[in-house]
KEKE-3310 file (N, C-alpha, C; in steps of 0.2 Angstrom, whole numbers, plus 5000, padded with zeros to 4 digits):
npx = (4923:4919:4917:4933:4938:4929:4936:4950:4949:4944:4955:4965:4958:4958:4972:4973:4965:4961:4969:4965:4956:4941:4936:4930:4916:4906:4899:4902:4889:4881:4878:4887:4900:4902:4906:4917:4927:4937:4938:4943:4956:4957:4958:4957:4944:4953:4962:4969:4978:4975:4981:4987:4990:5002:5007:5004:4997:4987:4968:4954:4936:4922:4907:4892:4876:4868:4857:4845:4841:4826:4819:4804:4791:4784:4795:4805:4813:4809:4813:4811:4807:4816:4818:4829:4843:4860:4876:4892:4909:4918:4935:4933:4938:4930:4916:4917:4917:4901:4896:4902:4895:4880:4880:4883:4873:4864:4855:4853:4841:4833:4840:4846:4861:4872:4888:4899:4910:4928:4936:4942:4940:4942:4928:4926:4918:4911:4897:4899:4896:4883:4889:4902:4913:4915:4922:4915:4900:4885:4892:4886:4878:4868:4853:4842:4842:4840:4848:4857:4877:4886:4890:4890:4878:4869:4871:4871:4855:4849:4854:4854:4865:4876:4892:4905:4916:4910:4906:4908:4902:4885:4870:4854:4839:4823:4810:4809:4818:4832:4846:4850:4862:4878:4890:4899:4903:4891:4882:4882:4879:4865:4863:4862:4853:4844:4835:4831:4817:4813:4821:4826:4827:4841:4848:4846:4850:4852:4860:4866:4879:4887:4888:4892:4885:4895:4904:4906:4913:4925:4928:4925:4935:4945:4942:4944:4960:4960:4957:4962:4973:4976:4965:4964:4977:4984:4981:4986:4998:5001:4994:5002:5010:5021:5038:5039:5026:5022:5032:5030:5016:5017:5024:5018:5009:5012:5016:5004:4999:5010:5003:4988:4994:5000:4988:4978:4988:4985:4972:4959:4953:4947:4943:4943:4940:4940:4930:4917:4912:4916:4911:4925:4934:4925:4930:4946:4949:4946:4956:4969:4966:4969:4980:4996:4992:4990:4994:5007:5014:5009:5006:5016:5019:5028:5037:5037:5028:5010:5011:5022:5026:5019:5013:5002:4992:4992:4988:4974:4969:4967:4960:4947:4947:4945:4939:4924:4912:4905:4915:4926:4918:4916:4926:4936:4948:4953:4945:4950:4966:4965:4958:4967:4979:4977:4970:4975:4984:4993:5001:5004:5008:5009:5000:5002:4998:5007:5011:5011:5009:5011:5002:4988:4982:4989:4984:4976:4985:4997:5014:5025:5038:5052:5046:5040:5050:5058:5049:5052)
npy = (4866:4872:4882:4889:4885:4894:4906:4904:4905:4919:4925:4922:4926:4942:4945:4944:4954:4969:4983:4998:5014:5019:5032:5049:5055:5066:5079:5094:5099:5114:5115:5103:5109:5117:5112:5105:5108:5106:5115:5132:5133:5128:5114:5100:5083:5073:5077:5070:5076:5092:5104:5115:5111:5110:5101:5087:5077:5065:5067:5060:5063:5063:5055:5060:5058:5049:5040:5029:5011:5002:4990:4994:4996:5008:5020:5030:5025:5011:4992:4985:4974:4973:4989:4997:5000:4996:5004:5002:5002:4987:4988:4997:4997:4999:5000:4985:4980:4980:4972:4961:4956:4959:4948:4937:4940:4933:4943:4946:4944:4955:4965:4975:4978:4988:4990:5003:5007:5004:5017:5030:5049:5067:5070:5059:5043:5035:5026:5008:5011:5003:4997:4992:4981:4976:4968:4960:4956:4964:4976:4989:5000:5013:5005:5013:5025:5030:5042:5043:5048:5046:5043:5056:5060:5054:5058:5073:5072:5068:5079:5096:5105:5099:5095:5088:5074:5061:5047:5028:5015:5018:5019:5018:5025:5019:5023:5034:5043:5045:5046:5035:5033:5034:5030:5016:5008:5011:5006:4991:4987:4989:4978:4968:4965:4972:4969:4953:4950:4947:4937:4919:4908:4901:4912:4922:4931:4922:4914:4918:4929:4942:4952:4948:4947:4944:4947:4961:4971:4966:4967:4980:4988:4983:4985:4998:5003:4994:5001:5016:5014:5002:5000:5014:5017:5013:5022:5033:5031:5030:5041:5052:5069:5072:5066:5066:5065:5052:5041:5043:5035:5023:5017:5015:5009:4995:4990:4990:4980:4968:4967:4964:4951:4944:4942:4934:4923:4918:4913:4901:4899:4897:4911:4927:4929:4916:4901:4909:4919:4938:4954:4957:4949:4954:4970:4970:4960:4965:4975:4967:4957:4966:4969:4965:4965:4977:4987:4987:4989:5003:5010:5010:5004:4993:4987:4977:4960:4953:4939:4933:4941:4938:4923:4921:4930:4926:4915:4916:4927:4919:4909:4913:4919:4906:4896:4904:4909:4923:4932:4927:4927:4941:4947:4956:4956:4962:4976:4981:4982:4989:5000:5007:5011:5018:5028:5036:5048:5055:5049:5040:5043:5040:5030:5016:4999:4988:4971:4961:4957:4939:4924:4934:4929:4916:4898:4890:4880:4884:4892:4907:4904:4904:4903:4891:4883:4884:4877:4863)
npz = (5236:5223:5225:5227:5217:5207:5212:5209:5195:5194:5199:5187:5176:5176:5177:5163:5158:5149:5154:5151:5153:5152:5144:5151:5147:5149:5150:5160:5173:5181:5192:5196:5195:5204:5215:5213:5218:5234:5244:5247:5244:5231:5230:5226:5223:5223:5230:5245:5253:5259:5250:5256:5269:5282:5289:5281:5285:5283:5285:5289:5282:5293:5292:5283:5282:5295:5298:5304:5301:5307:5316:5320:5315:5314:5311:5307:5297:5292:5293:5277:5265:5249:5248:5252:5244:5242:5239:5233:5230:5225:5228:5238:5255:5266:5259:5255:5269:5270:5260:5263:5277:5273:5264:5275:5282:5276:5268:5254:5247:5249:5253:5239:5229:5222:5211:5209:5194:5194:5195:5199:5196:5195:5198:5204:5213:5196:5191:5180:5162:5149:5141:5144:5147:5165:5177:5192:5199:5196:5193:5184:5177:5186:5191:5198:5193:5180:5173:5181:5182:5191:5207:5215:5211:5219:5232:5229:5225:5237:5245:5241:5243:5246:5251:5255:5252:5240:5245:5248:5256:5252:5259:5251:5254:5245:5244:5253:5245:5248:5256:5268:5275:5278:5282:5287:5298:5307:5296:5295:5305:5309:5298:5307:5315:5312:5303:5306:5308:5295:5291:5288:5302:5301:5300:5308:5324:5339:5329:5319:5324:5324:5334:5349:5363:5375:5369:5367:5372:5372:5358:5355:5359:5352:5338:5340:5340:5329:5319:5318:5319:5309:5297:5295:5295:5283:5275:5283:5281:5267:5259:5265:5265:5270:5275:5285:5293:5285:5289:5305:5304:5297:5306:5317:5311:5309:5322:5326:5318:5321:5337:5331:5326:5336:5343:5335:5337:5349:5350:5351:5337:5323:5319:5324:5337:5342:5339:5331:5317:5320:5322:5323:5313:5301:5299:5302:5293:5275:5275:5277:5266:5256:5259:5253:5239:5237:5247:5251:5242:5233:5246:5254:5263:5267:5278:5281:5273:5273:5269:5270:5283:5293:5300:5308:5304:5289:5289:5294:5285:5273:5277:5278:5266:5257:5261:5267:5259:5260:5263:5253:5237:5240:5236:5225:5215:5204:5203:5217:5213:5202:5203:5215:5209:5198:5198:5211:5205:5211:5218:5208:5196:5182:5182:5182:5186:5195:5192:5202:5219:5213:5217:5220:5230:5241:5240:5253:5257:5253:5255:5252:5247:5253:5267:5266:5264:5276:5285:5280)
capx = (4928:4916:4920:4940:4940:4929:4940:4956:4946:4944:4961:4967:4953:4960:4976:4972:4962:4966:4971:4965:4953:4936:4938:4925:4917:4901:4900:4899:4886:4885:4879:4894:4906:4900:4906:4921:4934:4936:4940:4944:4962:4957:4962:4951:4942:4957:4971:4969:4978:4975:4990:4992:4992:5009:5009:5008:4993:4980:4961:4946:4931:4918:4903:4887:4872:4870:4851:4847:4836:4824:4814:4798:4787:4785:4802:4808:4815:4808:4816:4805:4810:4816:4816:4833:4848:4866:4878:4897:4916:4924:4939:4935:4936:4924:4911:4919:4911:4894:4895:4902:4888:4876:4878:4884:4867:4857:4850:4854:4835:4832:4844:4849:4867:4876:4894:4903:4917:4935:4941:4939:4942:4939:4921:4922:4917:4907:4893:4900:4891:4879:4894:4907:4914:4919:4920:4911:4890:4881:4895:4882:4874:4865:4847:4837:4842:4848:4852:4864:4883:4891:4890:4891:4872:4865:4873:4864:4845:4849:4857:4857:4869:4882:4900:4911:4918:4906:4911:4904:4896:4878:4863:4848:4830:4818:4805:4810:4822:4835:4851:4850:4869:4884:4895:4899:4903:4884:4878:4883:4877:4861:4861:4867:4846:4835:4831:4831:4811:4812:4825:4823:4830:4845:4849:4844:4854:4858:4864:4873:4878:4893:4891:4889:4885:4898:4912:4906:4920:4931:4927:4925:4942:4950:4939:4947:4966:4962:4953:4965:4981:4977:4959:4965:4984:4987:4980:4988:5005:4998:4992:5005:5014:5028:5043:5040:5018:5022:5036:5025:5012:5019:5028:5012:5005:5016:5013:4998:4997:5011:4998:4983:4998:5000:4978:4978:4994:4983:4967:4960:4954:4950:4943:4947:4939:4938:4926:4912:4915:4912:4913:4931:4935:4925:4934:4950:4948:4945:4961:4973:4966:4973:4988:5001:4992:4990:4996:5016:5019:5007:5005:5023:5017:5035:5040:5036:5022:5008:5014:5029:5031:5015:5009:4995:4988:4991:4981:4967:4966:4966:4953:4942:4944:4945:4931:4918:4911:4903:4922:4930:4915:4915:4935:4937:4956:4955:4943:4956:4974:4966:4957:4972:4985:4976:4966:4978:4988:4997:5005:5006:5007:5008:4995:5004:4998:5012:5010:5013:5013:5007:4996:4986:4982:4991:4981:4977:4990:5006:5016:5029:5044:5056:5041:5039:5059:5058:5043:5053)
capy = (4866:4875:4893:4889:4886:4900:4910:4904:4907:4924:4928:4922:4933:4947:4947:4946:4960:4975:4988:5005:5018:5023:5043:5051:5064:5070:5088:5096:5103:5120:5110:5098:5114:5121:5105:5101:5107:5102:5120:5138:5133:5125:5106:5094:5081:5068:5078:5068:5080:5100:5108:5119:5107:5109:5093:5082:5069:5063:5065:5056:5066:5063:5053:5065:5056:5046:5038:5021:5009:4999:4985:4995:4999:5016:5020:5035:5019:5005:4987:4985:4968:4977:4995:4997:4998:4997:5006:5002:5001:4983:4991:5000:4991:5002:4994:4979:4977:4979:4968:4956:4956:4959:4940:4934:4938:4930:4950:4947:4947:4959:4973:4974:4983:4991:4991:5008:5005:5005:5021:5039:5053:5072:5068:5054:5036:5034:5021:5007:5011:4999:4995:4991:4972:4977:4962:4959:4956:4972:4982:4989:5008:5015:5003:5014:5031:5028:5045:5046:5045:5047:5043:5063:5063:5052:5066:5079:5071:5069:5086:5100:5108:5095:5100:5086:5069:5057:5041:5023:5014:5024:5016:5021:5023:5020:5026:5041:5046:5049:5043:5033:5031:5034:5026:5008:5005:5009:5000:4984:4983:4989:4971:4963:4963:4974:4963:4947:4947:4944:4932:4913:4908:4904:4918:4927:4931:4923:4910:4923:4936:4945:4958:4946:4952:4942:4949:4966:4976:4966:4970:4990:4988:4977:4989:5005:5003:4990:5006:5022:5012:4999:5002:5018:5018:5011:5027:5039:5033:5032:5049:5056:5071:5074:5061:5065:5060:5045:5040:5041:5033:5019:5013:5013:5002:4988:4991:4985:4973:4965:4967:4958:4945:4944:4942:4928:4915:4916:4913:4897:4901:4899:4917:4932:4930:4909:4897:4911:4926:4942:4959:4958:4946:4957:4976:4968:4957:4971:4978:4965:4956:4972:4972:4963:4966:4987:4993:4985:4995:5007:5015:5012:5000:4988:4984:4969:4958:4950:4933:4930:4942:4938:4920:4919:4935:4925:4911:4917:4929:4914:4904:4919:4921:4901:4893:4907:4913:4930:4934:4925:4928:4948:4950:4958:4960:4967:4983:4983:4985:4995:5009:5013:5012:5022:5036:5040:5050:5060:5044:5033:5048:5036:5023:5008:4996:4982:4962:4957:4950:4935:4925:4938:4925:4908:4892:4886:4875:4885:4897:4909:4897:4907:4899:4883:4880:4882:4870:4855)
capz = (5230:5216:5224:5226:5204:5204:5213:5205:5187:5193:5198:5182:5171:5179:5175:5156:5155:5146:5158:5147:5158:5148:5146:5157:5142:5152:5152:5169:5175:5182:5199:5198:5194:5212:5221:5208:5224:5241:5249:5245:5239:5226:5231:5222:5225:5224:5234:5251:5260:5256:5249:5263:5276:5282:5295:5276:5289:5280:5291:5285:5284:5297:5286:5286:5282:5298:5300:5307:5300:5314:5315:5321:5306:5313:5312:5301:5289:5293:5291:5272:5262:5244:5251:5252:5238:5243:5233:5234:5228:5227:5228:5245:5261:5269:5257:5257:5276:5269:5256:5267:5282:5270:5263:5280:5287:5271:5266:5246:5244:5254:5251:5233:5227:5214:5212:5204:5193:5201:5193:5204:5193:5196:5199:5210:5210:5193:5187:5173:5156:5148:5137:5147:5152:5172:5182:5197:5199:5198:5191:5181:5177:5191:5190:5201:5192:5172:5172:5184:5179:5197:5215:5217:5210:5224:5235:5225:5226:5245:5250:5234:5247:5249:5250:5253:5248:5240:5249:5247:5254:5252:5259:5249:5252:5237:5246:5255:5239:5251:5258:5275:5277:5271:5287:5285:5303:5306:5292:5296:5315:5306:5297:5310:5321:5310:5295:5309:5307:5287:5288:5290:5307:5301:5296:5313:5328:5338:5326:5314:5328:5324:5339:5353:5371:5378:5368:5364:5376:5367:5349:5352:5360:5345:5333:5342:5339:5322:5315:5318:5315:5303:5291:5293:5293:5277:5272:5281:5278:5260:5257:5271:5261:5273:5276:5295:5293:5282:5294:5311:5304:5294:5313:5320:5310:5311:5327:5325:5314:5325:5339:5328:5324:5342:5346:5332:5339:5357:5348:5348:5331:5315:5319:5330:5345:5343:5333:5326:5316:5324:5318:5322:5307:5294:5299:5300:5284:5270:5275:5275:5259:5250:5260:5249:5232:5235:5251:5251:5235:5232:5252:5254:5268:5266:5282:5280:5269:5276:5267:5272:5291:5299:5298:5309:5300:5284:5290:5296:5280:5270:5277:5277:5260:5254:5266:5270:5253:5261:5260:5246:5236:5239:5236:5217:5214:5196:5207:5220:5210:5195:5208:5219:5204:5192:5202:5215:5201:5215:5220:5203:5191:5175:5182:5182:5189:5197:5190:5206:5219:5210:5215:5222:5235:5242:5242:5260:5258:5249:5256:5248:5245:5260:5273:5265:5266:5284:5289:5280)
cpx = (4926:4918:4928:4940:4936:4933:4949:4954:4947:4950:4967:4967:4957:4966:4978:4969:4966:4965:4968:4957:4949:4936:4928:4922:4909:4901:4898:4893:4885:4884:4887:4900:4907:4905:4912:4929:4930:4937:4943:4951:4962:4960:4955:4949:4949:4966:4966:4972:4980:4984:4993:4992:4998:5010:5010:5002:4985:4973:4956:4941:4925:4911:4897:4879:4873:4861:4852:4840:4834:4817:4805:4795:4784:4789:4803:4808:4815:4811:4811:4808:4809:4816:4822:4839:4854:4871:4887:4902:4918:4928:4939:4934:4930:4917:4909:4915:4906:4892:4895:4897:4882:4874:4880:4878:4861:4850:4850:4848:4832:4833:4849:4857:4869:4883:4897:4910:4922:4938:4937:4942:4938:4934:4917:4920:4910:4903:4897:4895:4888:4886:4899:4908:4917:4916:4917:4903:4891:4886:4892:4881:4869:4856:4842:4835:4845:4849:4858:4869:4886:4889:4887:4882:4866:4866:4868:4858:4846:4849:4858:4866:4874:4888:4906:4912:4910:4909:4905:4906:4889:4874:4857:4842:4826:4812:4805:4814:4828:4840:4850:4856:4873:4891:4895:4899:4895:4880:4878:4879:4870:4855:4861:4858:4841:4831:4829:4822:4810:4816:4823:4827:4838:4849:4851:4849:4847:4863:4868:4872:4886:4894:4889:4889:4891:4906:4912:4912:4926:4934:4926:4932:4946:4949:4944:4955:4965:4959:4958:4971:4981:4971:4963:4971:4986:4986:4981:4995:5003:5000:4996:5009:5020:5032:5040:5032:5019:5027:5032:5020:5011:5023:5023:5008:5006:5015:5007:4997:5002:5006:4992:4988:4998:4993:4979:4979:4989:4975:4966:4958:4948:4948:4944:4947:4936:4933:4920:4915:4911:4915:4921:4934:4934:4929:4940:4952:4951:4949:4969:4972:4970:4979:4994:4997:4992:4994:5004:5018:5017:5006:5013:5022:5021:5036:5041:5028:5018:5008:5019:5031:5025:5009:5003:4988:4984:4986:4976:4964:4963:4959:4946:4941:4942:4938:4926:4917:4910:4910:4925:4927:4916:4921:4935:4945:4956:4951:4950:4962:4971:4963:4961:4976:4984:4970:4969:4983:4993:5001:5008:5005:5007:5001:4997:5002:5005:5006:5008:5011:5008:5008:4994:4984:4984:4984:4980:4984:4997:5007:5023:5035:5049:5053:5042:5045:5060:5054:5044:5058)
cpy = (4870:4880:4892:4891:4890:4906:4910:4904:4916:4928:4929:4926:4938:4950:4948:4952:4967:4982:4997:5007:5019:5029:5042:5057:5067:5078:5088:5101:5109:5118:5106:5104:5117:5116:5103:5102:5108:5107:5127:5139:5129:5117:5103:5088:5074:5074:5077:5071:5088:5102:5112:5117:5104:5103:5085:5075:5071:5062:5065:5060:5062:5061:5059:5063:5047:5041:5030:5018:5003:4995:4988:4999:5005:5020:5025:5030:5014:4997:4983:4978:4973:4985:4999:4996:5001:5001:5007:5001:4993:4983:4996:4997:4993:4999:4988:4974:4975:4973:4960:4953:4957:4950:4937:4932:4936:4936:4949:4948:4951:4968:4971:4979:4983:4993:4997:5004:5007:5011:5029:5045:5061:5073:5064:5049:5038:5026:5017:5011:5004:4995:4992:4985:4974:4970:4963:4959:4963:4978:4985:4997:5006:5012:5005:5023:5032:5036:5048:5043:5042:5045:5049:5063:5060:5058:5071:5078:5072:5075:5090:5103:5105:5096:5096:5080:5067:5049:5037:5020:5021:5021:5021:5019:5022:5022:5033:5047:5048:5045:5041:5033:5032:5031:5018:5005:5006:5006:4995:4984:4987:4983:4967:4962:4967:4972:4956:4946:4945:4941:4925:4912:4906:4908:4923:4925:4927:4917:4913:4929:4937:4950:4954:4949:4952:4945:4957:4970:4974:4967:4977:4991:4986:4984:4997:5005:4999:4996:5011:5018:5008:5000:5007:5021:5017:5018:5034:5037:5033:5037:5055:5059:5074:5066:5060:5061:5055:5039:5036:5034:5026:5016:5011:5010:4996:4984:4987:4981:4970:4960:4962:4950:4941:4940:4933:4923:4915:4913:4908:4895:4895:4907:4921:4929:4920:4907:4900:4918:4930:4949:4962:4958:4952:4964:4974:4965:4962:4973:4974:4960:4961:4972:4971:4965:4974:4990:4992:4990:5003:5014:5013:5007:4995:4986:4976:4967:4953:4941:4930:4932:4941:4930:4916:4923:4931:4920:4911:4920:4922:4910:4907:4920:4914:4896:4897:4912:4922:4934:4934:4930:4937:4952:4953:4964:4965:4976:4984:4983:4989:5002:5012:5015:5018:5029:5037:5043:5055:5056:5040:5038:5044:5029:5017:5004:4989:4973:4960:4960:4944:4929:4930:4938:4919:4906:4891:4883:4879:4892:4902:4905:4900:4902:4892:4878:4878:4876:4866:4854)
cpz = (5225:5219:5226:5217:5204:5206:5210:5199:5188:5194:5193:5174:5173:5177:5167:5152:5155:5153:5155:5150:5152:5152:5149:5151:5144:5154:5157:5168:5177:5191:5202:5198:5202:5215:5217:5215:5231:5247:5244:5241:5235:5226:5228:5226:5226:5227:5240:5256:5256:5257:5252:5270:5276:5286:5288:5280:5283:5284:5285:5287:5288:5288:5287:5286:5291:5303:5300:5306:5306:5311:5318:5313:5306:5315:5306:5294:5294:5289:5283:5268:5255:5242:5251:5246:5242:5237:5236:5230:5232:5229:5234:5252:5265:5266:5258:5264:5274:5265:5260:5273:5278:5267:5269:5284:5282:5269:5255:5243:5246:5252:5244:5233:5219:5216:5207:5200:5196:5195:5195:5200:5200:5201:5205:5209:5200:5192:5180:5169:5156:5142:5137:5152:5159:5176:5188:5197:5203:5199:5185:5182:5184:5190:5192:5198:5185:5171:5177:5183:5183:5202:5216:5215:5213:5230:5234:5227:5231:5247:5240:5236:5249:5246:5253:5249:5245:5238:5247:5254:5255:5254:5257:5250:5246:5238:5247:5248:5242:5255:5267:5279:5274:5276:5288:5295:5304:5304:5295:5302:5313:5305:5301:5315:5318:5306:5297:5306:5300:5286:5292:5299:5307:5301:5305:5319:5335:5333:5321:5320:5329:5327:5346:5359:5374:5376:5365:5366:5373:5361:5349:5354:5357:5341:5334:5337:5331:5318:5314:5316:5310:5297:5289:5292:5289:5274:5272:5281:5268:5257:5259:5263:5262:5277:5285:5297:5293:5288:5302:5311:5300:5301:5318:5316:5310:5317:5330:5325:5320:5331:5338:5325:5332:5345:5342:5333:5345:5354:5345:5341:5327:5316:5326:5335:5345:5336:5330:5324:5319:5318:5317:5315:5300:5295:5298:5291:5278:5269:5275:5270:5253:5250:5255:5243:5231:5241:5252:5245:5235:5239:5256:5261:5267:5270:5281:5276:5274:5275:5269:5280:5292:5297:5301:5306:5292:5284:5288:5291:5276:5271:5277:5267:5256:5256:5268:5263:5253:5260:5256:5241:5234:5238:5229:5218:5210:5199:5211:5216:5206:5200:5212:5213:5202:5194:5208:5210:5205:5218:5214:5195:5183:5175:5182:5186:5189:5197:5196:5212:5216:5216:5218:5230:5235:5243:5250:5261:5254:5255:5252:5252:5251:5265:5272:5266:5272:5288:5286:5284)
residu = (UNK:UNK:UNK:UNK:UNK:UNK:UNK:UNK:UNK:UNK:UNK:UNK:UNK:UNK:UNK:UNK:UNK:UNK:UNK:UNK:UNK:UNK:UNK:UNK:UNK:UNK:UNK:UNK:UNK:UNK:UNK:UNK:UNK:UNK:UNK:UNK:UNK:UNK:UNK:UNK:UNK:UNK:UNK:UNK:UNK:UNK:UNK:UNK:UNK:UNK:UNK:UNK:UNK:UNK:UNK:UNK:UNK:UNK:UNK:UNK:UNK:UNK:UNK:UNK:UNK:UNK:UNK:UNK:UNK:UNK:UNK:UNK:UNK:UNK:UNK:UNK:UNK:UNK:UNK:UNK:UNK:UNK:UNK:UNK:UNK:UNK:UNK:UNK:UNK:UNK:UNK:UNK:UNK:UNK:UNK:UNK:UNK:UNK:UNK:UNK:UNK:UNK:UNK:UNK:UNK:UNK:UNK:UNK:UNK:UNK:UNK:UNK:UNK:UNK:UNK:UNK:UNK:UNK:UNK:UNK:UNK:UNK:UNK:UNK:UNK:UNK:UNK:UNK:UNK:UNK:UNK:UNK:UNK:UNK:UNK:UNK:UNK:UNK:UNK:UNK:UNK:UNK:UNK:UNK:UNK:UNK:UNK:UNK:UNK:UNK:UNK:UNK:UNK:UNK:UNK:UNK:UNK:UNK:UNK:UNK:UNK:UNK:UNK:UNK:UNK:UNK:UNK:UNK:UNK:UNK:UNK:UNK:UNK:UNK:UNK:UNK:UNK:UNK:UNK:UNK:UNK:UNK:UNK:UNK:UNK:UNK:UNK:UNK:UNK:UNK:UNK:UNK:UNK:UNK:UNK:UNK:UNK:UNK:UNK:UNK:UNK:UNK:UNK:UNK:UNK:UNK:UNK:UNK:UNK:UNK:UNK:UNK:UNK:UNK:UNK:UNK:UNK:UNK:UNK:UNK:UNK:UNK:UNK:UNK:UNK:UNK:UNK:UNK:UNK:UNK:UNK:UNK:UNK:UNK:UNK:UNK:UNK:UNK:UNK:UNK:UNK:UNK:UNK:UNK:UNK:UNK:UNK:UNK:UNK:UNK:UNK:UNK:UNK:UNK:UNK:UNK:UNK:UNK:UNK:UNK:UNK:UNK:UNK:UNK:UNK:UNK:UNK:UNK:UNK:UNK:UNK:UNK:UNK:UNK:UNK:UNK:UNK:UNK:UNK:UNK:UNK:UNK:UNK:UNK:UNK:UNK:UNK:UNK:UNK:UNK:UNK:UNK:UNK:UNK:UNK:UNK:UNK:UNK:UNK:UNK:UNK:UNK:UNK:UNK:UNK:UNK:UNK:UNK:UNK:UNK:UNK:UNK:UNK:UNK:UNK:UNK:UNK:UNK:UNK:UNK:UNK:UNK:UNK:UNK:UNK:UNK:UNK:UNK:UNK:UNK:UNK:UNK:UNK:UNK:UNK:UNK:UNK:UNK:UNK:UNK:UNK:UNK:UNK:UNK:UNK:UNK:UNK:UNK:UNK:UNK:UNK:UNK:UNK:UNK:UNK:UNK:UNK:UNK:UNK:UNK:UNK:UNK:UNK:UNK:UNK:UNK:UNK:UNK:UNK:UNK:UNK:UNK:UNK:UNK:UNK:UNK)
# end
């Protein structure tokens, strides 16, 4: 009952707060000036699809740091208790995993994190100030480098020579000085057996094991399709700059989602693949938490709402966010609606963020007033 009222305190807070962006007045560098575009036509770091890509499809860059921490202690990056710092976006689902499977597997003391603030400029995610109220634990300046402003200066120490996005999540060494990861799918199944020796048995697989043997064929087969068409659909009808992209790619999602609407009704449930979460749940999750509050208005993604056209989806979201903290806990609306609104400006060129839909999530028990009609 205590994380529902803290959850519905938070979603209340949220919508009181003042909406007004802190200006960015850090001089560039002549470093950051190098790196300030994405390609020799001068596309920036927030045009998602280059201006002279006449097809108008939006493609996700391949991540580049791609190391794997392991439980031998003479291991490149060894599994170290404190050794580790995460560093993520609320506001991006791709994080969102980490955060999630990081408290599912009881790593909080383990691997520390840092959340940037939700607003991407020019630059790129940036670090809050020391001055600034942003919701969320350890939306805070960077505590492991107080002079870095940006995500892009984790990059840097890493690689002098780095030349694309800088994407969250990061897994950071503090040891080595040096990026372990920058691909969320890898992270997680990281957490999921390398830190088992420092955690209590609880904790250890297989009593948390969200990749189990028995259903793994089934989960990289979920993972396939729930990735290109939906994590990743929303973004490219989103981003998509031609009628005929946004189109294709806005029918195959539904598609989809249909699809995991489809998995769910068969499912004896409360989760995907039955009574334990698996990695299904959290990939899945991340992205249809967003759905009605960013991706119906904001990525043009209307056919329908996850609230009203799909009510095993809605379900099973629900109980994920209301009953299992690792999820509830790591949801941050006020990051999600204020980072798509107000730094996609080639989508939402004044910023506004939309009220609605209010609440940001039903109750277990409510549904939007159409639904509720029908089940008397």
């Amino acid at each position: 009952m205590s994380n529902i009222l803290t959850r519905l305190r938070q979603q209340v807070s949220h919508l009181n707060k003042s909406s007004a962006i802190t200006p960015i007045f850090a001089p560039a560098t002549s470093r950051a000036a190098r790196f300030s575009t994405m390609s020799d036509n001068k596309a920036t770091i927030t045009d998602w699809v280059k201006p002279d890509d006449k097809t108008g499809e939006f493609k996700r860059q391949q991540s580049a740091f791609r190391n794997f921490i392991s439980k031998d202690p003479n291991s490149e990056f060894p599994a170290e208790k404190g050794r580790y710092h995460c560093y993520v976006s609320y506001a991006c689902p791709w994080a969102h995993r980490v955060l999630i499977v990081r408290k599912l597997k009881g790593l909080e003391n383990i691997i520390g994190f840092t959340s940037v603030h939700w607003h991407m400029a020019e630059k790129g995610w940036r670090f809050a100030t020391a001055d600034e109220d942003v919701p969320g634990e350890n939306t805070t300046p960077d505590p492991l480098h107080p002079d870095f402003t940006h995500l892009r200066d984790l990059y840097f120490a890493a690689d002098t020579n780095y030349a694309a996005r800088f994407t969250v999540p990061v897994l950071w060494d503090k040891t080595r000085k040096t990026i372990v990861s920058n691909e969320s799918a890898e992270i997680i199944r990281m957490l999921y057996t390398e830190f088992d020796d420092l955690l209590p048995d609880a904790y250890k697989s297989p009593n948390v094991d969200l990749y189990p043997e028995n259903l793994r064929k089934q989960i990289d087969d979920t993972n396939a399709w729930t990735y290109d068409d939906i994590n990743n659909g929303v973004y490219k009808s989103g981003f998509a700059t031609t009628q005929e992209a946004y189109e294709a790619n806005v029918h195959t999602l539904f598609k989809s989602l249909d699809r995991a609407e489809e998995e769910l009704a068969k499912s004896k449930g409360p989760f995907y693949f039955g009574d334990k979460i698996t990695e299904a749940d959290v990939r899945l999750y991340t992205t249809i938490i967003r759905f009605d509050p960013v991706y119906v208005q904001h990525f043009k993604c209307n056919i329908k709402d996850i609230r009203s056209g799909y009510p095993h989806l809605h379900k099973w979201m629900r109980n994920l966010y209301w009953n299992v903290p690792a999820f509830g806990d790591t949801t941050q609306f006020e990051h999600i609606k204020k980072h798509y609104t107000k730094s996609h400006k080639q989508i939402n060129q004044f910023s506004i963020t939309p009220v609605g839909p209010l609440p940001d999530i039903l109750k277990l028990d409510e549904e939007v007033p159409a639904a509720a009609a029908v089940k008397k």
